[in-house]
C-alpha positions as CSV (number, residue, x, y, z in Angstrom):
1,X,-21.8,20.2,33.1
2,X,-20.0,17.8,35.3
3,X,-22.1,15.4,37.4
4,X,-21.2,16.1,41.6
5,X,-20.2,13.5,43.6
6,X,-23.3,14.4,45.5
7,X,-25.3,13.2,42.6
8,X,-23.1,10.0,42.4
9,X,-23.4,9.3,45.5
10,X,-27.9,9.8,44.7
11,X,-27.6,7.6,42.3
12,X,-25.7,5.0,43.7
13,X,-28.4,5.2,46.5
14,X,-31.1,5.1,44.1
15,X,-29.9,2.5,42.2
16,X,-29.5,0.1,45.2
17,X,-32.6,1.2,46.4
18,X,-34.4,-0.5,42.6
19,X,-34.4,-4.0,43.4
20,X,-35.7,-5.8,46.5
21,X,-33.1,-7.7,49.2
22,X,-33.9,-11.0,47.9
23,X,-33.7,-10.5,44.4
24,X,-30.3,-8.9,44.1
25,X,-28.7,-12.2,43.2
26,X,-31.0,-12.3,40.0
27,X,-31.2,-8.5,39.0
28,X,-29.4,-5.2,39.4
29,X,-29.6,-1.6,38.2
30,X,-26.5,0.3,37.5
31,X,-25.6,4.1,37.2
32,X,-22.6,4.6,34.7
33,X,-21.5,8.0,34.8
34,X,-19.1,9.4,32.2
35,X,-18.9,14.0,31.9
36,X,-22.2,14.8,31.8
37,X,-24.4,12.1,31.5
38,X,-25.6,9.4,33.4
39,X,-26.7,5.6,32.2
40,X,-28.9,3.6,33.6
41,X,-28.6,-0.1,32.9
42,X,-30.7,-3.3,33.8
43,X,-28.7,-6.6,34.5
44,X,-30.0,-9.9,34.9
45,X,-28.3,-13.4,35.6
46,X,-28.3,-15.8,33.6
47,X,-31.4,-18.0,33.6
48,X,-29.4,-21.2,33.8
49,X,-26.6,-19.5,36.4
50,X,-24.5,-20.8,33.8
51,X,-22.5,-17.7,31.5
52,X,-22.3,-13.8,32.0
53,X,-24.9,-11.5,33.3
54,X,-26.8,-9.7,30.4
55,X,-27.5,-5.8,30.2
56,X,-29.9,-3.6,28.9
57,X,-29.8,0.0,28.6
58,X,-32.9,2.0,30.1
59,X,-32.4,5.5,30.0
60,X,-30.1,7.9,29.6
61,X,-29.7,11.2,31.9
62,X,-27.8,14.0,30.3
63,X,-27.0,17.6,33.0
64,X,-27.4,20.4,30.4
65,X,-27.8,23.7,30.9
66,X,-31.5,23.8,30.6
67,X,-31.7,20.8,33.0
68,X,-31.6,17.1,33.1
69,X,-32.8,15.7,30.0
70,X,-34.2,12.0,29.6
71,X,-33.5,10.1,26.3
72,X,-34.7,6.5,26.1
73,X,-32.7,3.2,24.3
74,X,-34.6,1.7,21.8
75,X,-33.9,-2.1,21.3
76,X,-30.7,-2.1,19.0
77,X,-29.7,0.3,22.6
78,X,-29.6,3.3,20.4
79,X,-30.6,6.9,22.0
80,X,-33.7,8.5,21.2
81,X,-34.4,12.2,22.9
82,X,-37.7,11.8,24.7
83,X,-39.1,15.0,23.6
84,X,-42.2,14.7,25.0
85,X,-40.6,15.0,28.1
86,X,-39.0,18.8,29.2
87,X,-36.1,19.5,31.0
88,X,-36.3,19.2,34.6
89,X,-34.0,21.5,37.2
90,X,-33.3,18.5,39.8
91,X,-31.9,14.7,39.2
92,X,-34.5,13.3,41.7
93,X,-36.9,14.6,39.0
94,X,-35.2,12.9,36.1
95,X,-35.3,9.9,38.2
96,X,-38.8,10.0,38.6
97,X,-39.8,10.6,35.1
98,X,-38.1,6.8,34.9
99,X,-41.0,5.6,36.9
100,X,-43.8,6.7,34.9
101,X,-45.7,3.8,33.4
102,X,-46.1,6.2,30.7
103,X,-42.9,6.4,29.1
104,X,-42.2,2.3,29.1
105,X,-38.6,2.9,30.6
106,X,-38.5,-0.2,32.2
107,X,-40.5,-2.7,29.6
């Protein structure tokens, strides 16, 4: 299932909506969509301000037809389905499952 623009547009907001005014210039989260699912990265300038940003992958949110289904990125940023974890109808609940302490999405 293709991903609305009104969802792109959620997860632009929600994205922005990560990381605090003043640290923006140090850290950002990112939404890459592509068909049906939806990546969620981490970027962080470089410690020196000298070279490229770096980027780690956080989660993955795929639109099935059972629902949105979280998988997680392990540290080579391969996928791993997060079973534990059911299906949920909306994306605002996928994006909340992201902010359990429980599932470690964010390190």
């Amino acid at each position: 299932m293709k991903i609305s623009e009104m969802d792109r547009v959620r997860l632009k907001k929600w994205a922005e909506q990560r990381i605090p005014v003043h640290a923006r210039a140090e850290v950002a989260v990112r939404c890459a969509v592509r068909g049906s699912a939806v990546v969620v990265t981490e970027e962080r300038a470089p410690w020196d301000g000298v070279g490229e940003w770096t980027s780690r992958k956080v989660a993955r949110l795929r639109h099935t037809d059972e629902g949105w289904l979280v998988d997680g990125a392990d540290r080579n940023g391969r996928w791993y389905p997060c079973g534990h974890l059911p299906a949920v109808p909306s994306l605002d609940e996928a994006l909340t499952a992201l902010d359990d302490p429980r599932h470690a999405f964010w390190g």
